[in-house]
C-alpha positions as CSV (number, residue, x, y, z in Angstrom):
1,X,-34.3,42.5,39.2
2,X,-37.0,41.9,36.2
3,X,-37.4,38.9,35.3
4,X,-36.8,39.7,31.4
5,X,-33.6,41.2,32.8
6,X,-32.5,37.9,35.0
7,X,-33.4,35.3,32.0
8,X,-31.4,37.8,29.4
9,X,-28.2,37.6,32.4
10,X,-28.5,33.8,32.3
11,X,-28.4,33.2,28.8
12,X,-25.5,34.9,28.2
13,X,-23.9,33.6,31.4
14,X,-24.6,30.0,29.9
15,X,-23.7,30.9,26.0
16,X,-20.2,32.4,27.2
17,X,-19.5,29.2,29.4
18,X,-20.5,27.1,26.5
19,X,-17.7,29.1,24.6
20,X,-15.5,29.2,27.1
21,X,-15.8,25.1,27.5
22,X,-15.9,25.1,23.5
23,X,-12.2,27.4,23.3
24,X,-10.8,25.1,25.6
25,X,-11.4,21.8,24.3
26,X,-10.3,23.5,20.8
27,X,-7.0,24.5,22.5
28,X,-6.4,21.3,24.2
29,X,-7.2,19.2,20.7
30,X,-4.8,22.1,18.9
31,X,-1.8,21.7,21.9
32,X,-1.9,17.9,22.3
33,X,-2.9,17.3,18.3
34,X,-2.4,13.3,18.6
35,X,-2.5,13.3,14.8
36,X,0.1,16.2,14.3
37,X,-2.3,17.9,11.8
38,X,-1.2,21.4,13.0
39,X,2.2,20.8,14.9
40,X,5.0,18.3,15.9
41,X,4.8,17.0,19.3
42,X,4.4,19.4,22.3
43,X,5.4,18.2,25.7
44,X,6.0,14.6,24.9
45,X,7.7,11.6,22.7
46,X,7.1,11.5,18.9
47,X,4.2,8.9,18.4
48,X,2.8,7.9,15.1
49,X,-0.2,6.2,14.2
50,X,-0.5,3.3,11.4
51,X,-3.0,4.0,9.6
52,X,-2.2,5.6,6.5
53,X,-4.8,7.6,5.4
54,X,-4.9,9.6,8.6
55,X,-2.2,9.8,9.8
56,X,0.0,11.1,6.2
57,X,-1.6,14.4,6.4
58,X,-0.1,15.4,9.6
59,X,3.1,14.0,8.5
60,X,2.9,16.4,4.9
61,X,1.6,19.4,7.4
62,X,4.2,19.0,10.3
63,X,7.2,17.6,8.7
64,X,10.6,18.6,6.8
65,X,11.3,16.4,3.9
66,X,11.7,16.7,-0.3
67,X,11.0,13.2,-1.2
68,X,8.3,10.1,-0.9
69,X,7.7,6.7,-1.3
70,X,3.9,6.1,-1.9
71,X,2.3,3.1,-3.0
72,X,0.3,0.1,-1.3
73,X,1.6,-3.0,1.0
74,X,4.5,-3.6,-1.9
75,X,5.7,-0.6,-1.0
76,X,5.4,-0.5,3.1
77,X,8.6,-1.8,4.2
78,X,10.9,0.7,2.0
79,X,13.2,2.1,4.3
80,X,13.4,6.0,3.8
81,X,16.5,6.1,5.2
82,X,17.9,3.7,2.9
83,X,16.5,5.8,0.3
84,X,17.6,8.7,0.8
85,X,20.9,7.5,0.7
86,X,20.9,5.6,-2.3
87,X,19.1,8.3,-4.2
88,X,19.5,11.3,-1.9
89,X,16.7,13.6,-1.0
90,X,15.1,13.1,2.2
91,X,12.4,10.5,1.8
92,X,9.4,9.5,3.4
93,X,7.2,6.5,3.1
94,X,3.6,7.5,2.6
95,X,2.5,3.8,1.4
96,X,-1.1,2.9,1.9
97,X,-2.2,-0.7,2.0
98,X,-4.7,-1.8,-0.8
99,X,-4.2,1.9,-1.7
100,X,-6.1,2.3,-5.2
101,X,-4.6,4.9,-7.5
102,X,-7.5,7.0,-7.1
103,X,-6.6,7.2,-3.0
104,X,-3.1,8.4,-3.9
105,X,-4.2,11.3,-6.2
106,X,-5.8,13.0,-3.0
107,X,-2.6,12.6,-1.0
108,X,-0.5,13.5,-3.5
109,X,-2.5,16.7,-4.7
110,X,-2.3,17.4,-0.9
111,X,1.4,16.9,-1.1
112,X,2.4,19.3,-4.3
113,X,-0.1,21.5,-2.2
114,X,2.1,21.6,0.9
115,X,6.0,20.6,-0.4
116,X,8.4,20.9,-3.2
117,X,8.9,17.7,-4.2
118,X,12.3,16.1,-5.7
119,X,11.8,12.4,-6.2
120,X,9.0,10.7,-5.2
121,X,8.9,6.5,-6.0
122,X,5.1,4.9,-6.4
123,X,4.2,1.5,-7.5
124,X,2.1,1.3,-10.5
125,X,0.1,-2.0,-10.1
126,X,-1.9,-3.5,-12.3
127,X,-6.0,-3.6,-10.9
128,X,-8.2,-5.2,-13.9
129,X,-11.4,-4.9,-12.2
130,X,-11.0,-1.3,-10.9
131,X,-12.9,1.6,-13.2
132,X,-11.4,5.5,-13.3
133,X,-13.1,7.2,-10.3
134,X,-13.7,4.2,-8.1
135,X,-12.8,4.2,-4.5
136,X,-12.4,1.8,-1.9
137,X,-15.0,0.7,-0.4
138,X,-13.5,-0.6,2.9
139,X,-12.7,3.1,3.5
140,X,-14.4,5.5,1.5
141,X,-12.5,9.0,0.6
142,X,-15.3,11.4,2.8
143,X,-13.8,9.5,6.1
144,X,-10.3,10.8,5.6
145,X,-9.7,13.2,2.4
146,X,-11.3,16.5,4.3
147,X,-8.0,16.2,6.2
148,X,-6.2,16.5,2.5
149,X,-8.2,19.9,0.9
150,X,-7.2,23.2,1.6
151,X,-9.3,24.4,4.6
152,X,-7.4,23.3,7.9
153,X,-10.3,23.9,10.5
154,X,-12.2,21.0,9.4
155,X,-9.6,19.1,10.2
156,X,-10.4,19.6,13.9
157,X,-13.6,17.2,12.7
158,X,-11.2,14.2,13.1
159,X,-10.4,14.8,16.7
160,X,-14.6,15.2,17.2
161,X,-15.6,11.6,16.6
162,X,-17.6,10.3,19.0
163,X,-15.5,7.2,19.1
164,X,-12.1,9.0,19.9
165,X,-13.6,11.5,22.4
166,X,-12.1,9.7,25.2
167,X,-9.1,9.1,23.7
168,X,-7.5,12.3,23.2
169,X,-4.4,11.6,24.7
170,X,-4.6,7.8,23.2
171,X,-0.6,8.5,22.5
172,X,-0.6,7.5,26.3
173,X,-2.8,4.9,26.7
174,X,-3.4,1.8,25.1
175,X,-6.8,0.9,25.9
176,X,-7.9,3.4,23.5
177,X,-5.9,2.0,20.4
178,X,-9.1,-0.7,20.0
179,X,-11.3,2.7,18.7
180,X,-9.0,3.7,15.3
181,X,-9.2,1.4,12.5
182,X,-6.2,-0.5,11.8
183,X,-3.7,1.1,14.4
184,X,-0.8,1.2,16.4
185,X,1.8,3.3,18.2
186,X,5.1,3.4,16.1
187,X,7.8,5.7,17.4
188,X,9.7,6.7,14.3
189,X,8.6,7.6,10.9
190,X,11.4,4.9,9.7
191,X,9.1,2.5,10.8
192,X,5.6,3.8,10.4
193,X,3.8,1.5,7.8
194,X,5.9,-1.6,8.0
195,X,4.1,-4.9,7.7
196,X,8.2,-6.7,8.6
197,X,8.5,-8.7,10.8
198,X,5.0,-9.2,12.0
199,X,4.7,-11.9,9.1
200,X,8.3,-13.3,9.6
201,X,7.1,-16.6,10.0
202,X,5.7,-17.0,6.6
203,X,9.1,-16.1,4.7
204,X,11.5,-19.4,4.1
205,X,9.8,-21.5,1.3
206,X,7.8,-24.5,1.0
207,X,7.9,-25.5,4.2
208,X,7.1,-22.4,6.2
209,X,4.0,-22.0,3.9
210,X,2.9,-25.3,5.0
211,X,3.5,-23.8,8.5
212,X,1.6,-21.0,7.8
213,X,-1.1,-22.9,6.5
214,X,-1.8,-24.6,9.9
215,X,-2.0,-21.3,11.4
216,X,-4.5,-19.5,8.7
217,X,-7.5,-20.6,7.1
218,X,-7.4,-18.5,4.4
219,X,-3.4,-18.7,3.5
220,X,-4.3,-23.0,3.7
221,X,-6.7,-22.1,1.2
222,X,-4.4,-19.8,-1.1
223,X,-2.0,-22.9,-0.8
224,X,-5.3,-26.0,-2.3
225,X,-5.2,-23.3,-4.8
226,X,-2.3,-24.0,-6.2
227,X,-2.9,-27.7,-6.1
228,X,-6.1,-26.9,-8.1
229,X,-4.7,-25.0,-10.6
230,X,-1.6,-27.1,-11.3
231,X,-4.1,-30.0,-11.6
232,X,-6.0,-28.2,-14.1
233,X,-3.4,-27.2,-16.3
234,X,-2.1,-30.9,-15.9
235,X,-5.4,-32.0,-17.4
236,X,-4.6,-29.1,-20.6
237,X,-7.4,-26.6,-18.6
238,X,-7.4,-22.9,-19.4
239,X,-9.4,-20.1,-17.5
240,X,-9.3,-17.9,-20.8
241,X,-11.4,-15.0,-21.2
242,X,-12.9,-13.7,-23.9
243,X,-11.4,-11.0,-26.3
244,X,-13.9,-8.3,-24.9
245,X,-13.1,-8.9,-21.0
246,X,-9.1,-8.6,-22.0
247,X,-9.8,-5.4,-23.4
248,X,-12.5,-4.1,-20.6
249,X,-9.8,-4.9,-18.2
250,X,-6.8,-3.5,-20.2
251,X,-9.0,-0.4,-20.5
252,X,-9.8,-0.5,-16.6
253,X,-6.5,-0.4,-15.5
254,X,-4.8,2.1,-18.2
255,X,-7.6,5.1,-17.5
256,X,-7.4,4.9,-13.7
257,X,-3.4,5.2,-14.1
258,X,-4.4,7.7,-16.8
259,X,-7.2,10.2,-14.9
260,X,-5.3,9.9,-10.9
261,X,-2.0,9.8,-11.5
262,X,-0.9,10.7,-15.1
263,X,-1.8,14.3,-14.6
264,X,-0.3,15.4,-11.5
265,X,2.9,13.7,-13.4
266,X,2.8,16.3,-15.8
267,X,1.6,18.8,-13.9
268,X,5.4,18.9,-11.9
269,X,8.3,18.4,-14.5
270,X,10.9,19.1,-11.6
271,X,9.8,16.0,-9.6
272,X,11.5,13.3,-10.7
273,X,8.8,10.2,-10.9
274,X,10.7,6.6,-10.2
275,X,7.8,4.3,-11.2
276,X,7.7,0.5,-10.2
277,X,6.1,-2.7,-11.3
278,X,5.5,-4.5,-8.2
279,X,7.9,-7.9,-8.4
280,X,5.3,-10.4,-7.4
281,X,7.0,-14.0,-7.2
282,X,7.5,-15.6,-10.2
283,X,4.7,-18.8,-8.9
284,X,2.2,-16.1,-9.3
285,X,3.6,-15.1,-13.0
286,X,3.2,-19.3,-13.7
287,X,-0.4,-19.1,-12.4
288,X,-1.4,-16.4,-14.6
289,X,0.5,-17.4,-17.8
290,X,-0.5,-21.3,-17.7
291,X,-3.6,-21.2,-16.2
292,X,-5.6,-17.6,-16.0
293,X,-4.2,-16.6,-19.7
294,X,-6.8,-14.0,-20.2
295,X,-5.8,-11.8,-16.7
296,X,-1.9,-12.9,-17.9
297,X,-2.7,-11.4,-21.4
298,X,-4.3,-8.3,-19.6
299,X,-1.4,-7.5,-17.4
300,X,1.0,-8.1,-20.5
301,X,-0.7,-5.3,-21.7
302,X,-1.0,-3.1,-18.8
303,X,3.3,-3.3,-18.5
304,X,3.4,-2.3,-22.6
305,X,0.0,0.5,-22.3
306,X,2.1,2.2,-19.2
307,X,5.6,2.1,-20.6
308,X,3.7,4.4,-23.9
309,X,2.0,6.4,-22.1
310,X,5.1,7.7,-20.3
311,X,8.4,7.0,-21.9
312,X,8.3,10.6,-23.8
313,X,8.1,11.9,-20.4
314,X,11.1,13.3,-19.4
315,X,11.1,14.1,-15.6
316,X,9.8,9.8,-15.4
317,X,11.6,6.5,-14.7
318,X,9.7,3.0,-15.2
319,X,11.3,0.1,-13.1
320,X,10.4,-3.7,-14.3
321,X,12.2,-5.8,-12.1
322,X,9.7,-9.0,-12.9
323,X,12.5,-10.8,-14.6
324,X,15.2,-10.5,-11.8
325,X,16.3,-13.9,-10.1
326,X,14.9,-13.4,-6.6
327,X,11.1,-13.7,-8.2
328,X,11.9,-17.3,-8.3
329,X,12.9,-17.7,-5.1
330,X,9.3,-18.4,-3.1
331,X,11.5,-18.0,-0.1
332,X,11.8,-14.1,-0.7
333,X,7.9,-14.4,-0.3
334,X,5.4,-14.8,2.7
335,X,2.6,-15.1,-0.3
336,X,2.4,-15.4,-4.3
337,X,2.9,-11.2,-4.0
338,X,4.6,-9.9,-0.9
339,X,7.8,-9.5,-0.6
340,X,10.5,-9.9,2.0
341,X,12.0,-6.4,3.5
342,X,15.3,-7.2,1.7
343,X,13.8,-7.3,-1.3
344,X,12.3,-3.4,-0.8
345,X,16.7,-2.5,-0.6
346,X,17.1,-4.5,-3.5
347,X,15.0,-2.4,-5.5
348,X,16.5,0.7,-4.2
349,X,19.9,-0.7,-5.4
350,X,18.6,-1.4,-8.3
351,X,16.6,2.0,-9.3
352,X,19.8,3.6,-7.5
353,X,22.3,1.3,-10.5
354,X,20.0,2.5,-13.0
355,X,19.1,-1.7,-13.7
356,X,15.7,-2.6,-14.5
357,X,15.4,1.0,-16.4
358,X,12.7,-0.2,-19.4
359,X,13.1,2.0,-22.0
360,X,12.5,1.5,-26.2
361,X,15.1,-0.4,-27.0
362,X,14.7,-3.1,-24.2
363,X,11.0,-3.2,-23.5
364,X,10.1,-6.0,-25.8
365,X,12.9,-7.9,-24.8
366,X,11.5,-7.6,-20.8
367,X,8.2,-8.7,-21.7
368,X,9.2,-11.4,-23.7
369,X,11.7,-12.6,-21.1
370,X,8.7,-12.8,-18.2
371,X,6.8,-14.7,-20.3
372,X,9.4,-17.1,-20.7
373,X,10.6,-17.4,-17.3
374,X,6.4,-18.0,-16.4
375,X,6.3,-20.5,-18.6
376,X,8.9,-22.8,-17.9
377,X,8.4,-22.4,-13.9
378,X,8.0,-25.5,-12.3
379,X,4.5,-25.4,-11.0
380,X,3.7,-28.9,-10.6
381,X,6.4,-30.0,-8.3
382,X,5.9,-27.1,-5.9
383,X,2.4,-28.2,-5.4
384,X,3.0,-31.8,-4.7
385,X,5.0,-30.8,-2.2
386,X,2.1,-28.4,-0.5
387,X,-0.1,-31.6,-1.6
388,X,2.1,-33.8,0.6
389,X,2.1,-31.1,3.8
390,X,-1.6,-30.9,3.3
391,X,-2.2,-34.3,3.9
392,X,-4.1,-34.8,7.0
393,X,-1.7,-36.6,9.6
394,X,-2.5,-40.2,10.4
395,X,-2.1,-41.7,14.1
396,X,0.3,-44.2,14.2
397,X,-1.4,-47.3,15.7
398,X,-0.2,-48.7,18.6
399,X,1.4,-52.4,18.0
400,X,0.2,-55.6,19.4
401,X,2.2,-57.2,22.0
C-alpha cells in the first residue's frame, strides 16, 4: 500500500473515531441531562440543583406548569403549592437570590418564550444604587443567560466546563457538589430554592439574635449597628443626603423597573402580574426614617414612582404589606429584611383576600401610615438590650476562704 494511500486511511480512521467518541459523549450528556435542559429524568430519581440561574431553564424547558413565583431571597421560601391553591394555576418558584431586575428580564423573556403564562407573582424591591442595564457582578449574565436565548445546542456548553467534566452524573455523587457554585441536591421542585430552615436558629427575637451574633461575625456586626445608629439619633444625628443623591437614586431604581421589567408587563395583557413590596421588619423601616432619612425619602418615592407607573395597567396587582402587624414583630425575622417561611403564606393569604391591594384611593393613606409606624418604633430599647448581650462576659472571681 502507498504511503499517500496508508496516511489518507489513517486520517480518516482517527477523524471518524474522534466523531464517534464526540456522538457519544453528546448522547450520554443528552440521555443523563443532570440539568434537565432537554428532558425530565431518564432512568433515575428527580434531582434538582439550587442554583437558580442554572438550573430555571431546565425547569421552563422540561416542565408543565402556567404560573411563577420569581423574585430574590424575599421570595425563596413561597411554597408553590400553597400558591396554587390559594390563587390556582400551577405555580412554580423561580426566585433567584440577590436577583437584580435586570437578571429576571432574561428568565422571564425565556419564559413567555417557552409557556403561556397565567399569574406570575415578583417582588419589586427597591435598589438605589443599581443603574438600568447593570448586572451582577458576582455572576455575570454570559455565564448563565446562553441557556435562556433561543438556540438550544449551546446549551450543551454548560455540560462542557472543564470543572463539571467529571461530574456528569454529580446527581449520584456528592463529592462533585464542591464544583457548582452555590449548590445542592433538592428532591422536589416544592423545595428547590428554600433558604427555611437552614437559618432557623436566627428566628425568635432579641435573644436568638444575640445567639446568632456569637456564631457570625458579620450578623454581630449588623447587630453594633444598631447600637450605633440608635446612639446617633439619641445625640439628634442625621445621615441625610443631599437633594441631588435622592433624586439620582429615585431615578436608579424607577428606570431599571422601567427598561427590565415594565415592558414584558405590557407586552402579555393575559398574565395576570401580582406585584410585591418586600415586608422588611419594621426595625429596618425605624433605621431608615430616623436615621438614614435621605435612602428613607428615596424608597418613599420608589413605593409612589411604581404605584404610577402601573396602576392604569389592567392585567397588574401592587401588594404593600409594610404596614401589616407582623413587621413589628423582629421575631418573624432572622435579620432587619428576611422573613420567616410563615410569613411567605401570609402574603399569599393576603394577595389571595385581595388585602394590601394599593390602589388610588388608599395609596396615600399606606405611605403615610409606614411612616408613622417607623417613626414611633421603639429603637432605643431594642438596642440596649443587644447592648447588654454584647457585653463581653466577666469571670466570676473565685472567693477567699
Amino acid at each position: 500500500m502507498r504511503p499517500a494511500r496508508a496516511a489518507k486511511r489513517y486520517c480518516w480512521q482517527f477523524f471518524c473515531t474522534v466523531f464517534l467518541l464526540f456522538g457519544i459523549l453528546l448522547c450520554y450528556v443528552f440521555i443523563f441531562d443532570p440539568w434537565q435542559l432537554f428532558h425530565q429524568p431518564w432512568f433515575r430519581e428527580p434531582a434538582f440543583i439550587s442554583n437558580a440561574r442554572f438550573q430555571n431553564a431546565g425547569i421552563i424547558n422540561s416542565y408543565d406548569f402556567d404560573s411563577a413565583i420569581l423574585g430574590n431571597s424575599m421570595a425563596e421560601n413561597f411554597s408553590v403549592h400553597e400558591a396554587s391553591q390559594l390563587l390556582g394555576g400551577k405555580f412554580v418558584n423561580l426566585s433567584m437570590a440577590g436577583s437584580l431586575f435586570s437578571e429576571r428580564q432574561i428568565v422571564l423573556q425565556h419564559l413567555f418564550y417557552k409557556k403561556k403564562i397565567s399569574k406570575i407573582i415578583i417582588s419589586v424591591d427597591h435598589l438605589p444604587y443599581i443603574h438600568a442595564g447593570q448586572y451582577n457582578q458576582d455572576m455575570p449574565p454570559e455565564k448563565y443567560a446562553f441557556l435562556y436565548n433561543r438556540n438550544p445546542f449551546d446549551d450543551f456548553r454548560l455540560y462542557f466546563d472543564i470543572n463539571l467534566f467529571r461530574c456528569w452524573n454529580f446527581m449520584e455523587q456528592n463529592s462533585c457538589w464542591k464544583e457548582i457554585p452555590g449548590a445542592a441536591r433538592v428532591k422536589s421542585l416544592e423545595e428547590l430554592y428554600k433558604w427555611f430552615p437552614y437559618y432557623v436558629k436566627a428566628f425568635g427575637g432579641p435573644k436568638a439574635w444575640c445567639s446568632w451574633s456569637k456564631q457570625s461575625a458579620p450578623f454581630k456586626a449588623f447587630l453594633e449597628e444598631i447600637i450605633r445608629v440608635a446612639q446617633a439619633i439619641k445625640a439628634g444625628q442625621q445621615d441625610r443626603w443631599t437633594e441631588d443623591l435622592v433624586a439620582e437614586c429615585r431615578n436608579n431604581s424607577l428606570s431599571s423597573f422601567e427598561q427590565h421589567l415594565l415592558p414584558l408587563i405590557k407586552e402579555h395583557p393575559d398574565t395576570q402580574f401580582l406585584l410585591f413590596f418586600p415586608p422588611y421588619s419594621r426595625l429596618w423601616f425605624a433605621m431608615q426614617e430616623q436615621y438614614y432619612t435621605g435612602y428613607y425619602q428615596s424608597y418613599l418615592f420608589f413605593l409612589e414612582d411604581i404605584f404610577r407607573k402601573v396602576e392604569h395597567i389592567p392585567n397588574v396587582q401592587l401588594f404593600g404589606f409594610d404596614n401589616q402587624e407582623f413587621t413589628g414583630d423582629i421575631a418573624n425575622y432572622k435579620d432587619q429584611s428576611h422573613y420567616h417561611k410563615k410569613i411567605n403564606s401570609k402574603i399569599l393569604h393576603l394577595m389571595a383576600e385581595q388585602k394590601g391591594l394599593l390602589q388610588e384611593k388608599n395609596i396615600d393613606l399606606y405611605l403615610a401610615e409606614i411612616k408613622k409606624l417607623a417613626h414611633s418604633y421603639d429603637l432605643q430599647s431594642l438596642a440596649n438590650a443587644f447592648q447588654q448581650c454584647l457585653k463581653p462576659q466577666v469571670a466570676a472571681k473565685p472567693s477567699k476562704k
